[in-house]
C-alpha positions as CSV (number, residue, x, y, z in Angstrom):
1,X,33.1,28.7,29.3
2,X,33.1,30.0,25.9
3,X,33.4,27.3,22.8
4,X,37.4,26.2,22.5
5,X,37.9,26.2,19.5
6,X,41.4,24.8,19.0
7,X,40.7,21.8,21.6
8,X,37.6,20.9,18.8
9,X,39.9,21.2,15.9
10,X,42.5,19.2,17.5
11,X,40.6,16.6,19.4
12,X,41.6,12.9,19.2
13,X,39.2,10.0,17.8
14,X,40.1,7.0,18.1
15,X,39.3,4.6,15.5
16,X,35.9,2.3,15.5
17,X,36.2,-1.5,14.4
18,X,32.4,-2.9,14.4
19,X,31.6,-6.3,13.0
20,X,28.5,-6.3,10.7
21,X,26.2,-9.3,11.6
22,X,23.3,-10.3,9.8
23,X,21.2,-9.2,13.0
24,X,22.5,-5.9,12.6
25,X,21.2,-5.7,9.3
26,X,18.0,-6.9,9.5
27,X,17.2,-4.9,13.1
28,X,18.5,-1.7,10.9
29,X,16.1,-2.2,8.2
30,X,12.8,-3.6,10.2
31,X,14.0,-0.2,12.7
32,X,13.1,2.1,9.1
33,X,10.0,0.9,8.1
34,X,11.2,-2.4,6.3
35,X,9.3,-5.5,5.9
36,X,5.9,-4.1,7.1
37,X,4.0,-5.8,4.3
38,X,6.2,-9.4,4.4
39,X,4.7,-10.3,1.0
40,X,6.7,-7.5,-0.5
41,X,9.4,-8.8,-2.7
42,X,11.3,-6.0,-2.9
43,X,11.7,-5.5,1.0
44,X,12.6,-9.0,1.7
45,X,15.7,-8.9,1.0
46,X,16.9,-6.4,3.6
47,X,14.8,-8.7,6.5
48,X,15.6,-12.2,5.6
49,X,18.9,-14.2,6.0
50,X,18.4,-15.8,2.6
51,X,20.1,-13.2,0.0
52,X,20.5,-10.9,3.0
53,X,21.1,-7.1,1.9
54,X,22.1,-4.2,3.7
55,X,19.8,-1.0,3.5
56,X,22.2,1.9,2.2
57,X,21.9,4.6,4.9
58,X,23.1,1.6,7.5
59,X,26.5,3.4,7.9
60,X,24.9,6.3,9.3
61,X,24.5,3.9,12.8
62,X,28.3,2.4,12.2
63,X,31.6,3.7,14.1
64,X,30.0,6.6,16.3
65,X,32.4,8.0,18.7
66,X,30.4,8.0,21.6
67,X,29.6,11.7,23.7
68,X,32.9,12.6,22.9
69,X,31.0,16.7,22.8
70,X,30.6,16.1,26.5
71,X,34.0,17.0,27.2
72,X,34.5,19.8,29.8
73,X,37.7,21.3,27.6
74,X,35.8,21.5,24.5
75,X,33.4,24.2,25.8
76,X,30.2,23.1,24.3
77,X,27.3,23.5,25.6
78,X,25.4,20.1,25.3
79,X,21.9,21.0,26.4
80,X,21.7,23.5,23.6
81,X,22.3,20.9,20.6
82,X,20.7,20.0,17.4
83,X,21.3,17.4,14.6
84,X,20.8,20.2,11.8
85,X,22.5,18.4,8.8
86,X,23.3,14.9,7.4
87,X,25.4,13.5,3.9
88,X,26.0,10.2,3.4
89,X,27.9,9.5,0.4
90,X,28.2,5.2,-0.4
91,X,31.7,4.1,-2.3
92,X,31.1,0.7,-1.5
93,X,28.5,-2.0,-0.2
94,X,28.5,-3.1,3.1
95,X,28.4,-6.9,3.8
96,X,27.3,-9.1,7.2
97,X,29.9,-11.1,8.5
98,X,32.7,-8.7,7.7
99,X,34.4,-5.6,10.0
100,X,34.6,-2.0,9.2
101,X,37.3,0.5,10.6
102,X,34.9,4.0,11.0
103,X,37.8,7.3,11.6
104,X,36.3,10.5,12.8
105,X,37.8,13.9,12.3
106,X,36.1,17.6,13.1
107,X,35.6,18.8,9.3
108,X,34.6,22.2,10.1
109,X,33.2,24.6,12.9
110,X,31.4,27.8,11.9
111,X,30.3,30.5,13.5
112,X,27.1,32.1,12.5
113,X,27.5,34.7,15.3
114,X,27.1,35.4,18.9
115,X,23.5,35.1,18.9
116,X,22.7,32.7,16.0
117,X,25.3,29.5,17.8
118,X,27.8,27.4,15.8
119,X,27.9,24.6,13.6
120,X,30.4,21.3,14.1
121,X,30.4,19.5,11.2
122,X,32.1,15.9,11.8
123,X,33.5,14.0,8.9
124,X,33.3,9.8,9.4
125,X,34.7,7.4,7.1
126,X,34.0,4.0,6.8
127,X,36.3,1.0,5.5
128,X,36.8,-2.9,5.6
129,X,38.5,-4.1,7.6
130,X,40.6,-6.5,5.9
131,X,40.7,-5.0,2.1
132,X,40.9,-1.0,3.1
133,X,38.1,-0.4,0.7
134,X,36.6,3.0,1.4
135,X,32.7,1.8,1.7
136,X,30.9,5.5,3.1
137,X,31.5,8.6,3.8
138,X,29.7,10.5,6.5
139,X,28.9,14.1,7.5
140,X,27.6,14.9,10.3
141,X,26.4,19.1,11.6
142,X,25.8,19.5,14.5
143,X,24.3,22.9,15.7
144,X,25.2,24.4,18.9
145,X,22.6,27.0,19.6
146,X,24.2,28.5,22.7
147,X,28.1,28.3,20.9
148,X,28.4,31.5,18.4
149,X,30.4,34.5,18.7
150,X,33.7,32.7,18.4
151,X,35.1,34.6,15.5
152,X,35.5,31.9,13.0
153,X,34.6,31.4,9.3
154,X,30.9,32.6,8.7
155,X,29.5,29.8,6.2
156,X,30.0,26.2,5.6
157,X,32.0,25.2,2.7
158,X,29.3,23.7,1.2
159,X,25.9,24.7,1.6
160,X,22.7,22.4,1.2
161,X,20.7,23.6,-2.1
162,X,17.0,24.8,-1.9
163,X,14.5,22.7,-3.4
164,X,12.7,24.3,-6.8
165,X,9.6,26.7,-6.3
166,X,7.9,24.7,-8.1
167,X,5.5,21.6,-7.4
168,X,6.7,18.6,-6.8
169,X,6.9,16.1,-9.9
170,X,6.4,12.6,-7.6
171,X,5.4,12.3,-4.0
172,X,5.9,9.2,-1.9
173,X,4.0,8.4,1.2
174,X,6.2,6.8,3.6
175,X,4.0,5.4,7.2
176,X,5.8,5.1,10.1
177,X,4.7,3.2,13.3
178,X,3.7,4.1,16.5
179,X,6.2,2.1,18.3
180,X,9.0,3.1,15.6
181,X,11.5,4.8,17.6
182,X,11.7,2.1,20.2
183,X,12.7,-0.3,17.6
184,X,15.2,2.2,16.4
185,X,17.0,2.9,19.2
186,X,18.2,-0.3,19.8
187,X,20.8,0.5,16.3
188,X,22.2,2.4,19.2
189,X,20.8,5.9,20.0
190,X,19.3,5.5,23.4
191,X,18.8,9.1,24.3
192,X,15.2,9.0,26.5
193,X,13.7,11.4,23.9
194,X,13.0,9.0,22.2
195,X,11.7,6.4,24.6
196,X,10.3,8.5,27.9
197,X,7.3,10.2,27.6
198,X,8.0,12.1,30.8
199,X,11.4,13.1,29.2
200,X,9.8,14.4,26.5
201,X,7.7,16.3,28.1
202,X,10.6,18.0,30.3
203,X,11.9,18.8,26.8
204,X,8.7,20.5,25.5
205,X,7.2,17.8,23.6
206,X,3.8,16.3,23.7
207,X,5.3,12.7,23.4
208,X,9.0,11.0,22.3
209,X,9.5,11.9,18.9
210,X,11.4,10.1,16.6
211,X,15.0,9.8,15.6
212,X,15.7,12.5,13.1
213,X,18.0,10.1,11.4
214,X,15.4,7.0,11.4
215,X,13.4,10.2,9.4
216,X,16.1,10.0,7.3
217,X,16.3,6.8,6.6
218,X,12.6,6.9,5.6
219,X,13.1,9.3,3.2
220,X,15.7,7.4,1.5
221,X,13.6,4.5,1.2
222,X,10.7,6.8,-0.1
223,X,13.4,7.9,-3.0
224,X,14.2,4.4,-3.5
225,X,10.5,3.7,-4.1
226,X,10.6,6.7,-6.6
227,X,13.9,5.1,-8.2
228,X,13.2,1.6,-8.8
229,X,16.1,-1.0,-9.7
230,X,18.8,2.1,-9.3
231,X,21.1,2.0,-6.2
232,X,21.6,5.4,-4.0
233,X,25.0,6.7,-4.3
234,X,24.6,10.3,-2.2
235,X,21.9,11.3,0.1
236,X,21.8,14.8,1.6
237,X,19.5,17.2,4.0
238,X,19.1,19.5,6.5
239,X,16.9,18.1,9.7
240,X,13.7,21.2,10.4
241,X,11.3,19.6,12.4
242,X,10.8,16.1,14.4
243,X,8.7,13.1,13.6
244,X,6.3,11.5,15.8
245,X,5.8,8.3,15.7
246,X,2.5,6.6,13.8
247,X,2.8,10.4,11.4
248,X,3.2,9.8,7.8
249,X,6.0,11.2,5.9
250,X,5.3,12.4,2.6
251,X,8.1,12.8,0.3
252,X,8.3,15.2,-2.3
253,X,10.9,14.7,-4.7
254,X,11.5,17.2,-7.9
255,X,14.0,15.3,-11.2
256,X,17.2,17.9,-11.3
257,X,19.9,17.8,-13.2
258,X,22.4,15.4,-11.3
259,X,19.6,14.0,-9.5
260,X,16.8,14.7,-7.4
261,X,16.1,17.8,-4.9
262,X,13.9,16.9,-2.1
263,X,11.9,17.8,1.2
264,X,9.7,15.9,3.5
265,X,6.5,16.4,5.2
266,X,4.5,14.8,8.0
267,X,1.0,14.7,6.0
268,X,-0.9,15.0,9.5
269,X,0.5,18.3,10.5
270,X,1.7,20.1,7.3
271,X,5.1,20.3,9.1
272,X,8.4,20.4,7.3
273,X,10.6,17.8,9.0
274,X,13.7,17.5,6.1
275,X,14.0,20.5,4.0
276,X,16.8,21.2,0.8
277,X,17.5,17.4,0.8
278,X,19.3,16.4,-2.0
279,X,20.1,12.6,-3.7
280,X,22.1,10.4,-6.6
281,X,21.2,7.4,-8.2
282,X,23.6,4.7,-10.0
């Protein structure tokens, strides 16, 4: 069944009302790579009750709307999917103990032709509860690999900038643990890829690899690093490769004007897992 691409344009999402407790927060955080030295002052606050923070890119696990791509109507073909891009753009700061209202919407669907698939990019925003303060803004592209040829627009609106030719002016190593995925899959992202070895290996992989948006998350903490005492406002990227679990991600981070272009690396392999990632600091 070829990809419908009205039914996608037009499909309904009902809204998401989560409650924020300070579990929630502190699994989040120890799920990145938080708190792994717990003598580190500046990590503390994201793992312990007392002062309790939320880690920025938390919204990115908030309001999902379930496998709503799994619909026979929309035409998508599900085993040929890929998380290609994420933005997450913060308005607000997010606080245990209170609710947040997450609405979903289909942004935009592109077609880079019959035999280079589609692209769904799904637009999330986040809000309390009780004021209606707009606290995140999400986007989401997905690439559908087996999906192109529809005949619709040929680029997205906005395309993710290429990092400068030159060398990098900071790195930041960023470790990740062996048994990091299984702690990160409990923010809700249970897909056996990143759990079942034997999965994996139906899949092509030599074992479960890790969340691309834990990855993500890792990378924004390795910018935080690089930004001491300034708070991320905007954090953007395009997903190449996966993580395994135990690799170290190296992030290379160049100053711009605006703020600062980046990619990351697993240092073991050489491999490019984020690539023409971009971020804003307050």
């Amino acid at each position: 069944m070829p990809l419908n691409v009205s039914a996608i344009h037009a499909h309904p999402f009902a809204d998401v009302e989560q409650s924020l407790s300070d579990r929630d927060c502190m699994l989040f955080a120890l799920s990145v790579g938080l708190g792994r030295d717990p003598m580190d002052e500046s990590e503390l606050p994201y793992v312990f009750e007392d002062g309790l923070k939320c880690f920025p890119t938390l919204p990115i696990v908030m309001g999902h709307p379930g496998p709503w791509m799994a619909q026979p109507a929309l035409g998508i073909n599900r085993q040929m999917l890929v998380h290609g891009t994420q933005r997450l753009e913060l308005q607000g700061t997010l606080s245990p103990g209170r609710s947040y209202i997450a609405s979903n919407r289909v942004l935009e669907l592109v077609d880079k032709g019959e035999e280079s698939g589609a692209i769904i990019v799904l637009e999330r925003t986040l809000k309390d509860a009780q004021t209606g303060q707009a606290v995140a803004r999400i986007e989401s592209g997905t690439f559908c690999r087996a999906d192109g040829g529809f005949g619709g627009q040929r680029q997205l609106s906005r395309d993710f900038r290429a990092v400068p030719e030159r060398a990098p002016d900071a790195l930041q190593d960023m470790p990740t643990e062996h048994n990091q995925a299984l702690w990160y899959r409990l923010n809700g992202d249970r897909n056996p890829l990143h759990a079942s070895p034997a999965f994996a290996a139906r899949a092509g992989f030599e074992r479960p690899i890790l969340h691309g948006l834990c990855t993500y998350s890792v990378a924004a903490h390795g910018l935080m690093k690089l930004h001491p005492g300034r708070a991320l406002r905007m954090l953007e990227t395009r997903f190449s490769k996966p993580v395994y679990p135990g690799e170290t991600v190296r992030v290379e981070a160049w100053h711009e004007n605006g703020g600062t272009a980046f990619r990351a690396r697993v240092v073991e392999r050489g491999a490019t897992v984020l690539d023409r990632g971009f971020a804003e600091f307050a």
